[in-house]
N, C-alpha and C positions, 0 to 999 in steps of 0.2 A: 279413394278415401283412406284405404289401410297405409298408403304411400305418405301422403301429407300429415298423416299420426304419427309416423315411425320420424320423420322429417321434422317434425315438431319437438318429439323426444329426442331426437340427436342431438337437435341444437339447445336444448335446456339439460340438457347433460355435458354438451361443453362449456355452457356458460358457469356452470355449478364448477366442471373443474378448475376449467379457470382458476375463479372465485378462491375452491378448497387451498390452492396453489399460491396464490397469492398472501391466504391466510397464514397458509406454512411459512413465507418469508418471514413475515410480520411478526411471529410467535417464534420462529428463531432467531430475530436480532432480539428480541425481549431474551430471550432465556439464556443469549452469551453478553447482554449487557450484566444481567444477576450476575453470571458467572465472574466476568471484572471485577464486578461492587466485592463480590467475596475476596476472589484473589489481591484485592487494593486492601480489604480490610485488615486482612492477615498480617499484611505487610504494613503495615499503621501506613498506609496513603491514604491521600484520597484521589474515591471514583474516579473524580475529574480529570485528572490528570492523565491518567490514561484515555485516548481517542481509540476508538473502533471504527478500524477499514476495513471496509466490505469488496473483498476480492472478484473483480465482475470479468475477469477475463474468460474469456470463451462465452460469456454469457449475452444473451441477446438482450432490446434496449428493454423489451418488455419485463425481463426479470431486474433490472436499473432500475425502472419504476417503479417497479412494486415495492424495491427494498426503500425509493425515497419515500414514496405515500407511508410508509412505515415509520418513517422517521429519520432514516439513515441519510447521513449528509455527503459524509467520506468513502471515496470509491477510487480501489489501486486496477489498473491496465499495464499488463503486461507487454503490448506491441503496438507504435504506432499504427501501423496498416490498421491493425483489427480495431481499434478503438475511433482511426478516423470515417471506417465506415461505418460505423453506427451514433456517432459525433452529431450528424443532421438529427434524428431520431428523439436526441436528447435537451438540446437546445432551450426549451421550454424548461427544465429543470433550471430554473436560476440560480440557487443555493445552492446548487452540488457542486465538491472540488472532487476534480478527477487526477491522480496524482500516477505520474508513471515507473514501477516497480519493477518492471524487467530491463535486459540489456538494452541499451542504447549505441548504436552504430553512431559514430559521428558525424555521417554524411548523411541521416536525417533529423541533425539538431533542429534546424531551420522549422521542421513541420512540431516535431516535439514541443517547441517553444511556442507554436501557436494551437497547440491543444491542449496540454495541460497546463492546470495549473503550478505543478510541481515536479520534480523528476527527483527520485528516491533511488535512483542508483548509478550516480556518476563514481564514472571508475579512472578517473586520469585526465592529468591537466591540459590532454589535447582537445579533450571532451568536454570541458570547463570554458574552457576558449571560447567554443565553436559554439557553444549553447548562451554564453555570455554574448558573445556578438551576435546570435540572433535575439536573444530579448533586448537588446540595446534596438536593432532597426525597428523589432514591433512597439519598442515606448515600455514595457515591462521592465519589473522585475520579479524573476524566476528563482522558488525557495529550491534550495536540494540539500539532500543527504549523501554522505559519503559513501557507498559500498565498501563493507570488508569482507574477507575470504576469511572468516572465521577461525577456519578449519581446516583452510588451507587446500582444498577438493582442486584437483586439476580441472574439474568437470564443471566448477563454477567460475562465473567472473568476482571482479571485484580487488581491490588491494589487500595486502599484506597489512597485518597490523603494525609490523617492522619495517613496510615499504620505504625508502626512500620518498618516492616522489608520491606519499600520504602525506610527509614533510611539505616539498617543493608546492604543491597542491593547497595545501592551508594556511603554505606561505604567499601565494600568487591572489589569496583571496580578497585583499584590500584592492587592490588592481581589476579585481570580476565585479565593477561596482554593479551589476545589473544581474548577478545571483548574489540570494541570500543565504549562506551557509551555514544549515541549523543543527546540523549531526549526525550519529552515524546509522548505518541499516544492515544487518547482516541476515541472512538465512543458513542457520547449523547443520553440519553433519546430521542426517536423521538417522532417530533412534526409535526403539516403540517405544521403551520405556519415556516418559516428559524430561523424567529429572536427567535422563541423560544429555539433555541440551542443558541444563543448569550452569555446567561450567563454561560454557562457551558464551551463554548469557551475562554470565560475569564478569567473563574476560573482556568484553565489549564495552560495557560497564565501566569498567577501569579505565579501559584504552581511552574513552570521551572524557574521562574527569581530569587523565594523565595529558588529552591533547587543549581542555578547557583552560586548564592553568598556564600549558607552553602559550597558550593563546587568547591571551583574555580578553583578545580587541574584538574576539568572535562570538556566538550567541549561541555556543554548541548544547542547546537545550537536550534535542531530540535523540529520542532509541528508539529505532524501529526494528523489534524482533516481536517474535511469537506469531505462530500459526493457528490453523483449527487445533491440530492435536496438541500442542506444548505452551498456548497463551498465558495460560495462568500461572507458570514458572519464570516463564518473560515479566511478567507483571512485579513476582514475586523478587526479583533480581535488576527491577528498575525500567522495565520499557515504558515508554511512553505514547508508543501506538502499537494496535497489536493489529495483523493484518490477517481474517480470516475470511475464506470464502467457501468451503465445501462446508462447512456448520450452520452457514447463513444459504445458500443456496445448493446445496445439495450435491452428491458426484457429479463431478466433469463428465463430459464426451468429448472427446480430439476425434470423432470421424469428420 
């Protein structure tokens, strides 16, 4: 009898945290949409215009879920592999776009192109190619973003704002008719201070308005900058998505 009590109590003690856990998603996408509505305001935008991605890599499908049942639509993956095994899991989400935010090797454009819905960090027009040729054989077409190296960090991918072939790349874009080239994505030098990314927010900033005009035949709407810790200076300096994930679901683990 003291067995099937204690057995009783376990299991409505995970149910409950569950539950607590689930709640914490839900009341953290509420409290960094506020956060936007303010940083949008400041900046005389509106809300709208900035999208909130919920950073789910590393994260299991069950925390996916909870951020959709919450209301969250948009969701960035960092790595084919990790996102196609948990891809079954999700399927049932019909409204969720999952958009891929880390490096892409070009030799798995093919699977890339049939998992997401978008790839946020093409970095070179052999990658352009290869991701174009594969949405062309599955009948798509595939949105992406330019990667820039901000900052210049050896230790990041991504072009040069100066790149040459950011030119040849934006130039080859009427020809990728099966992606849609919406704009650019950088992640800054980190600072603790926010506004230490401010500059590097602007510079990016520039860079899409300087490559909108060389390019008017393009739809270079999009800025994707800003994190957990620096969004609302992103915001402040013109992003257009802001991609956070340890605000909305809490410290990573990489064991």
């Amino acid at each position: 009898m003291p067995f099937l009590f204690v057995l009783r109590f376990l299991c409505c003690l995970r149910v409950l945290c569950v539950n607590l856990f689930f709640v914490s998603i839900a009341e953290n996408i509420s409290a960094i949409r506020e956060r936007i509505s303010s940083a949008a305001h400041r900046a005389g935008r509106n809300p709208d215009s900035v999208a909130l991605m919920a950073v789910s890599k590393t994260r299991p499908a069950e925390d996916i879920r909870a951020a959709y049942e919450a209301g969250q639509r948009l969701f960035g993956e960092n790595r084919v592999q990790e996102f196609a095994a948990k891809s079954g899991a999700l399927r049932d989400l019909s409204a969720a776009e999952f958009h891929l935010i880390g490096h892409l090797q070009s030799n798995k454009s093919a699977k890339a192109a049939e998992l997401f819905h978008a790839v946020d960090s093409l970095d070179s027009l052999k990658l352009a190619e290869r991701l174009n040729a594969a949405a062309q054989s599955l009948n798509v077409r595939l949105s992406v973003l330019i990667e820039i190296n901000i900052g210049g960090e050896a230790a990041k991918t991504g072009l040069a704002p100066d790149a040459a072939e950011l030119i040849d790349l934006l130039s080859a874009a009427p020809r990728l008719s099966s992606l849609d080239f919406r704009g650019l994505m950088t992640v800054p030098p980190f600072t603790d201070d926010p506004e230490g990314a401010r500059p590097y927010f602007r510079t990016l900033r520039e860079l899409r308005d300087r490559l909108a005009i060389q390019f008017p035949a393009l739809t270079l709407r999009e800025l994707s900058m800003g994190m957990s810790h620096d969004f609302e200076v992103a915001i402040e300096e013109g992003s257009t998505c802001v991609r956070v994930g340890t605000a909305i679901f809490g410290a990573r683990s990489y064991a």
